[in-house]
C-alpha positions as semicolon CSV with decimal commas, in nm:
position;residue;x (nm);y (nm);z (nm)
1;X;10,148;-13,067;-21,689
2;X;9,842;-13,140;-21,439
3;X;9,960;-12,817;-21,252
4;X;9,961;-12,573;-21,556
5;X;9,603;-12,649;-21,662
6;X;9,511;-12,648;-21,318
7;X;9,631;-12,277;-21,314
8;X;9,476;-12,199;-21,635
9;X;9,174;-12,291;-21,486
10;X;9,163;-12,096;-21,164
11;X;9,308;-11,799;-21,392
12;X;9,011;-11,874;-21,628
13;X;8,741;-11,915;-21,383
14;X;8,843;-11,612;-21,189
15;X;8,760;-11,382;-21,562
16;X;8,490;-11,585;-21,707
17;X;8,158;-11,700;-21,607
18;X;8,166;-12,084;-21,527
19;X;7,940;-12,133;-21,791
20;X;8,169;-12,036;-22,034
21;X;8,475;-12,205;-21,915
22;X;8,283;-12,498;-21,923
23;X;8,287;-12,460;-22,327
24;X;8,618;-12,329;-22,340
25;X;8,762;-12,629;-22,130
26;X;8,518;-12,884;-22,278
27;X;8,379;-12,969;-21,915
28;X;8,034;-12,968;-21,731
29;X;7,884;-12,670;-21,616
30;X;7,866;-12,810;-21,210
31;X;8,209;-12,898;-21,261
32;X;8,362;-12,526;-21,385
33;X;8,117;-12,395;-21,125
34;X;8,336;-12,606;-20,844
35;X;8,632;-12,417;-21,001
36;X;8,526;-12,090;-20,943
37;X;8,415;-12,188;-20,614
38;X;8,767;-12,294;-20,534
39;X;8,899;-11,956;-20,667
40;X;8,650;-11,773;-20,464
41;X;8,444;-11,621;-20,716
42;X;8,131;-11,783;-20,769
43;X;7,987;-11,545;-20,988
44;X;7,634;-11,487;-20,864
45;X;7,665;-11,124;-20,849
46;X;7,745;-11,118;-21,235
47;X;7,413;-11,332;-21,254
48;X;7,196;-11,075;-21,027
49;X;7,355;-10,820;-21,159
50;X;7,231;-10,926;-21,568
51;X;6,876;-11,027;-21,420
């Protein structure tokens, strides 16, 4: 089962902000942020981009 929420995740993190997976998956913000950094989409351009 490890393996499925492990691909949830990088599905999630790859359509979300980390910030928000973070609620979703009930885990810190620096950790979802590692996530998305493992799926190659850090989302500081969707940060710039809103600022």
């Amino acid at each position: 089962m490890p393996s499925a929420r492990n691909t949830a995740m990088i599905e999630a993190v790859t359509t979300l902000p980390p910030i928000v997976i973070a609620d979703l998956f009930g885990i810190s913000p620096s950790t979802a942020e590692t996530w998305a950094k493992y799926a190659n989409d850090s989302w500081t351009h969707y940060l710039a981009a809103r600022s």
